[in-house]
N, C-alpha and C positions, 0 to 999 in steps of 0.2 A: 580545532576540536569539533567534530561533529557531537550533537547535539543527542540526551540518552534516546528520544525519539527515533532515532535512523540511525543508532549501533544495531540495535535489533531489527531493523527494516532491512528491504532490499527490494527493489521494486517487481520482483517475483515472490516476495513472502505472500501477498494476495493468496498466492495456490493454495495454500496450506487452511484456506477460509470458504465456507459456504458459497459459490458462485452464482447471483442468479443472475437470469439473461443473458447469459450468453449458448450463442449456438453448439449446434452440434455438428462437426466435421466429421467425415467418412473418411479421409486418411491424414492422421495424426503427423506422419511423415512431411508429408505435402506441406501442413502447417506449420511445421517448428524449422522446413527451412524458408520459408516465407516471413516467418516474425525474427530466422537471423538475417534475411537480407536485410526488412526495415530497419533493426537496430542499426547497421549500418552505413545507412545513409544519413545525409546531412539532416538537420534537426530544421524543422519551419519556423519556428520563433526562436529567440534566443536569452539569455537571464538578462541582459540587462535593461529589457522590454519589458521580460514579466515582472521584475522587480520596481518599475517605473511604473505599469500600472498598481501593485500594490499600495506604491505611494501614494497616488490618485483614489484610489479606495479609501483608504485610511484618511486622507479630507474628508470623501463622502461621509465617514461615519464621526466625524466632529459636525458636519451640518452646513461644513466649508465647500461641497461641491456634490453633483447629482447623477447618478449612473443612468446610462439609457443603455439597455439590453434589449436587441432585437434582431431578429430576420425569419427562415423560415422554420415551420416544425422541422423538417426533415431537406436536406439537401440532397437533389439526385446528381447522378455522375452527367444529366443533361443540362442541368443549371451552370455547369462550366463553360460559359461563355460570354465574350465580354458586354452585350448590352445586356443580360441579365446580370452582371453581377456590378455591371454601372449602374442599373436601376435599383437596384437591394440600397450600395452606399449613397446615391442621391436620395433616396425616401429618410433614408438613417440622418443624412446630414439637414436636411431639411427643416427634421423634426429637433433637432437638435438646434439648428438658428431658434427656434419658436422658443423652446424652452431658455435658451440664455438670454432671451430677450424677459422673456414672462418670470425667470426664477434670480436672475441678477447673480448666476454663480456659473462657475463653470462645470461644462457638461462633459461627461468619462464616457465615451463613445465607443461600446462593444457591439460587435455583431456574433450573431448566433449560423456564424462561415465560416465555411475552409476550415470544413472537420466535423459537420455536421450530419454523419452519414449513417448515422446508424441509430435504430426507435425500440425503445422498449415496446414489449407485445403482451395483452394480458393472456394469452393461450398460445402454448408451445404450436398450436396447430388449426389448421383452417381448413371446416368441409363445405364443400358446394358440390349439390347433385352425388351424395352419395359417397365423394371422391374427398379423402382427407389427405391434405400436403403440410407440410411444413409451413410456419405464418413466413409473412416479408416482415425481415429486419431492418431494412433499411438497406441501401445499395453498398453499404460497407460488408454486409454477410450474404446476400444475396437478391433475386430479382422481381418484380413484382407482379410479374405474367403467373397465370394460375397454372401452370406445366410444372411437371418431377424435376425438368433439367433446370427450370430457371429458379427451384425453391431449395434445391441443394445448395448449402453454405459452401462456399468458395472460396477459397484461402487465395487465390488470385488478388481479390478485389478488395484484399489488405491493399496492395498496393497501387492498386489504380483507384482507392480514396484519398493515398498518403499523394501521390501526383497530383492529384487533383484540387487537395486542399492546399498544398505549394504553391499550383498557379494560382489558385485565386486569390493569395493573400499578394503573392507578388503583384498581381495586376491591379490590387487595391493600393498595393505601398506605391505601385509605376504610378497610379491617377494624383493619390494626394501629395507625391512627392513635385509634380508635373505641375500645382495650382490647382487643381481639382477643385479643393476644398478651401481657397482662397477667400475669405468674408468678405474680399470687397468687392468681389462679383458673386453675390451667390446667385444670379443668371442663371451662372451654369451650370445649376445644379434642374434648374426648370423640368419636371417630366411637362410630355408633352399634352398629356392628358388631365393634367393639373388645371391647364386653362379651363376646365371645363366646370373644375369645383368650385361650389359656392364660397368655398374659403379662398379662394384666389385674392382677391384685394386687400382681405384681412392679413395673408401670408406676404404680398407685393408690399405692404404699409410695415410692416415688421422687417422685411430682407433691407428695406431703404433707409432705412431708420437706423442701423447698425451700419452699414454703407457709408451713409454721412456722417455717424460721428464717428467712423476711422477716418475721413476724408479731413473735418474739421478739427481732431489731432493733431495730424499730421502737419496741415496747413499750418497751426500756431505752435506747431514744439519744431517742425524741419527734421522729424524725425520717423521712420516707418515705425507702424506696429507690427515686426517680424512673426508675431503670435499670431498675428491673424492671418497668414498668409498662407500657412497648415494648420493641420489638427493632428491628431496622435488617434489612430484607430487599432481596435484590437479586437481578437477573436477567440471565442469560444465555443463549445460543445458540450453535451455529458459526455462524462468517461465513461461508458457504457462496454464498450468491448474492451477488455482490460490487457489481453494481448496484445493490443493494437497500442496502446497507451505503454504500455510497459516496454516496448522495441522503440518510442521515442523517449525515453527516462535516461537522463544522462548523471554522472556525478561531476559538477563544475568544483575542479579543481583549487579554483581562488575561491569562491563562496565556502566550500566544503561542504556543500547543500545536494540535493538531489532535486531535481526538476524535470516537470513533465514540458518537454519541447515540441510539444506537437501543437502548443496553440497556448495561448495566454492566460486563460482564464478557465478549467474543467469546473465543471458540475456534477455533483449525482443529486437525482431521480429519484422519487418517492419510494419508487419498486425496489429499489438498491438502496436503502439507506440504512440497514440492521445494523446496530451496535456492536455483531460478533461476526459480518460479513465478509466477505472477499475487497467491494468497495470501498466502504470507510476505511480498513487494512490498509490497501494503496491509497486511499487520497492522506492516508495520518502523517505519510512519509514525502511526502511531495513539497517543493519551496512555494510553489504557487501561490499565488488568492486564489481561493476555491472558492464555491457558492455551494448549499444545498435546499434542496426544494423541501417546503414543509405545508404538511395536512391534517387535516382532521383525525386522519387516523392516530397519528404522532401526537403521546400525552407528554405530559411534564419529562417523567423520568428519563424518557429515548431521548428529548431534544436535548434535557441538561448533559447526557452523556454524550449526545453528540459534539456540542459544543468545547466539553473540556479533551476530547480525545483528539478532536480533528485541530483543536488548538489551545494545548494545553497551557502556552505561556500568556495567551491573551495578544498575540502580538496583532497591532493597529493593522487592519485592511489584508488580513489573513483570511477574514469566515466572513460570508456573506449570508445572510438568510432569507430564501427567495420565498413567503407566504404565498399558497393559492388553494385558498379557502371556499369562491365562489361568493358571490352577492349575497347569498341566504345564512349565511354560516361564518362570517367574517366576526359580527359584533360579538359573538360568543365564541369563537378559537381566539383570535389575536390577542386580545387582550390576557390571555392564560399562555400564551406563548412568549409574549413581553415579561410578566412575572417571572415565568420560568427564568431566562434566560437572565435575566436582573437579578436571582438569587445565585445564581452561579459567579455573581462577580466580573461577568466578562462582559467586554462588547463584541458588537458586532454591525456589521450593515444591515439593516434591513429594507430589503426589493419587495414589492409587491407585483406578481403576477396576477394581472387579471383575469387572464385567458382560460389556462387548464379548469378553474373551478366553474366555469359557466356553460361547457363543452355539453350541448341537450342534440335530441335527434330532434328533424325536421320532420313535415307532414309526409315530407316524399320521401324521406330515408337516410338523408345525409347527413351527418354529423356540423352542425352550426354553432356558432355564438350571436348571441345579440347584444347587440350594442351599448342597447342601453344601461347591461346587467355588468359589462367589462365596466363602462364608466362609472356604474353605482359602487363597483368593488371600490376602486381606484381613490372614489372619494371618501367611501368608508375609511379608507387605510390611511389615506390624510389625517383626517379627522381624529380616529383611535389612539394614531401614534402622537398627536398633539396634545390630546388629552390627557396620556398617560406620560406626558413628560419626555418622551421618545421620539426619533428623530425618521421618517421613511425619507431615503436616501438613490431611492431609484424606482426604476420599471421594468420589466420582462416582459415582452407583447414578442409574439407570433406575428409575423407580418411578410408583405411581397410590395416589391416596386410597379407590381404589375397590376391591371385593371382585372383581379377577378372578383366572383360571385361568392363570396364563402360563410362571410358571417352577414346576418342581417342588420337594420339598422343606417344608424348612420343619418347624413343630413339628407342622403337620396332614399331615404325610405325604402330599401333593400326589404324588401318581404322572403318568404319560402319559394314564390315563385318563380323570384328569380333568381334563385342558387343555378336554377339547370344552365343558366347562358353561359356561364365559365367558370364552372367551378372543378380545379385543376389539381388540388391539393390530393395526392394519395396518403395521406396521417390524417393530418388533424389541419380544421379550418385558420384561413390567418385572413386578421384585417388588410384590406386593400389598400393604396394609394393614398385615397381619398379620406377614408377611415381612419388611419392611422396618424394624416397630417393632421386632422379633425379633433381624436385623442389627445396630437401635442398641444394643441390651440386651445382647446378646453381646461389643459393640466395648466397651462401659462396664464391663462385668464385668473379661477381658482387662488393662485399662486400671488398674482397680482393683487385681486381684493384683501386675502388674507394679509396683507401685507399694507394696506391701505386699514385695514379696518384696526390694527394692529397697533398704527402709530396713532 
């Protein structure tokens, strides 16, 4: 029996709902045989992945285990290749040894890959010099060169995102299936510019320390720890282009469910979150765990209806709620959005994103984060949710495996001046390398005291 939720759904009932964000195509033709080829192609994830990370979710929100969501704002069609996207899952796996050392649970490893292609925009359109274009959506709708040919939405490069986020989850399932992600080397996980961070010995004393005592296991039981040998990684995006999303929606004939197969875990985006939208419509009808991002804008009454429409039955590790509030404005939303959500009867995950809310411009013009204001979020949110009886169950950070300049801060004291040496991001800035292992090491300390001070 399917369920009265998705008698009346159909993962094209969306249409029939206020769309925002989404582009505007010049031949409508072009487009609807483009979203039937995708429909017909093979599906990138499959249900009994997403239904397994569900399960994993639904721990996190008993307090039994910890979500780590991360990678970049925006995925380009140039990020497809393999030492950028071995460097993405070595930052991700990294962080994740630190944290199951420092939180004593285990860690639900998503990345924000393979499928990440496309950015909400606050203005349909962008003038420089006089000359107004169409904004860049993200390389899912079109290009980010300031020319008429590269700002027209492309119905093409539906498809050469859905390729592209194929290969790069295959090449992530080839590494960790390969030993990649093996605990009892995590060597090899080394970037190589890690040597350089001040956290290196603190990270080398933590990777060795989980190392010997699978070694010393093993030695006294004569038996492997086969769990530690992989990890289970999973990916997600905003469902932001709802076309794109709706040509991978399958109906799995044994579940009797409908599932978006394009990736593990969708989200929507502050921008898309109306109660009578296009987005909430398709995500109501989806088997997925879903997340949504929540703000200051969002009072009581939007979140509570959020909450009972997107999962009416309350079902464990269905809804996640990813806060990003910003350091200034955390003590007084979160705690009115725990209430909420607590009078409606339901649970849910709650994420805390540190990033979006701290997002200021630089002296010299470029959109930054500091450091110390993502860390004050992060602790805030600790704190709130301990006080109020409440459980924070994960993290959402923007991040790169790669050595740039984007947000300041940090233990190298990144100032404004030195955004200009590499700062590569076309959205929105992400912590580095260095930064980011920094944040997990800071989150496991934290975690640790609490924990000592506790007993």
């Amino acid at each position: 029996m399917r369920s009265p939720e998705t008698t009346a759904w159909h993962p094209a009932s969306w249409q029939s709902k206020p769309a925002q964000q989404q582009p505007k195509y010049a031949d409508p033709a072009h487009l609807e045989r483009v979203v039937a080829q995708l429909s017909r192609l093979p599906p990138i994830v499959v249900s009994w992945e997403v239904e397994a990370l569900r399960e994993r979710l639904a721990a996190a929100q008993r307090g039994q285990a910890f979500l780590l969501q991360g990678g970049d704002c925006a995925e380009t069609f140039a990020d497809c290749e393999s030492d950028q996207i071995a460097k993405k899952l070595k930052i991700l796996l990294q962080m994740s040894l630190v944290l199951l050392h420092g939180l004593k649970k285990p860690i639900i490893r998503v990345g924000r890959m393979a499928g990440q292609y496309a950015k909400p925009r606050s203005a349909d359109t962008e003038t420089r010099n006089g000359v107004t274009l169409p904004s860049y959506r993200g390389d899912l709708v079109n290009r980010p060169e300031f020319t008429p040919e590269a700002r027209a939405a492309d119905p093409e490069l539906l498809l050469r995102g859905y390729e592209r986020a194929a290969l790069t989850l295959n090449f992530v399932r080839a590494l960790i299936d390969g030993g990649f992600a093996d605990l009892h080397h995590p060597e090899y996980w080394d970037l190589g510019f890690v040597h350089h961070s001040p956290f290196k010995d603190q990270y080398q004393r933590i990777a060795s320390s989980i190392a010997d005592a699978l070694d010393f296991f093993e030695g006294i039981s004569g038996q492997q720890v086969h769990e530690a040998t992989r990890v289970d990684f999973y990916a997600s995006h905003e469902g932001l282009h709802l076309l794109y999303e709706q040509a991978q929606t399958r109906f799995i004939e044994r579940r009797q469910r409908w599932y978006n197969l394009s990736t593990h875990m969708p989200w929507i985006g502050m921008r898309t979150a109306q109660l009578d939208g296009a987005h909430v419509e398709y995500f109501r009808g989806i088997a997925n765990p879903i997340a949504v991002k929540i703000g200051t804008a969002m009072d009581a009454g939007w979140l509570q209806g959020l909450v009972t429409t997107l999962n009416p039955h309350n079902q464990p590790g269905r809804l996640t709620l990813i806060h990003r509030y910003g350091a200034k404005e955390i003590e007084r939303a979160l705690p009115r959005a725990i209430e909420a959500v607590r009078e409606t009867g339901q649970t849910v995950l709650w994420v805390c994103d540190p990033m979006h809310g701290n997002t200021e411009t630089s002296t010299g013009g470029l959109k930054t984060r500091r450091f110390e204001n993502i860390l004050k979020e992060l602790d805030l949110a600790f704190r709130i949710h301990a006080e109020m009886g409440s459980y924070l169950g994960g993290v959402h950070i923007e991040l790169t495996g790669e050595d740039v300049t984007e947000c300041t801060g940090g233990a190298r004291g990144l100032s404004d001046a030195d955004l200009q040496r590499a700062y590569r991001s076309t959205v929105d800035p992400r912590l580095n390398y260095e930064q980011a292992l920094e944040l997990a090491l800071l989150i496991a300390d934290r975690a640790s005291k609490n924990r000592r001070s506790a007993a």
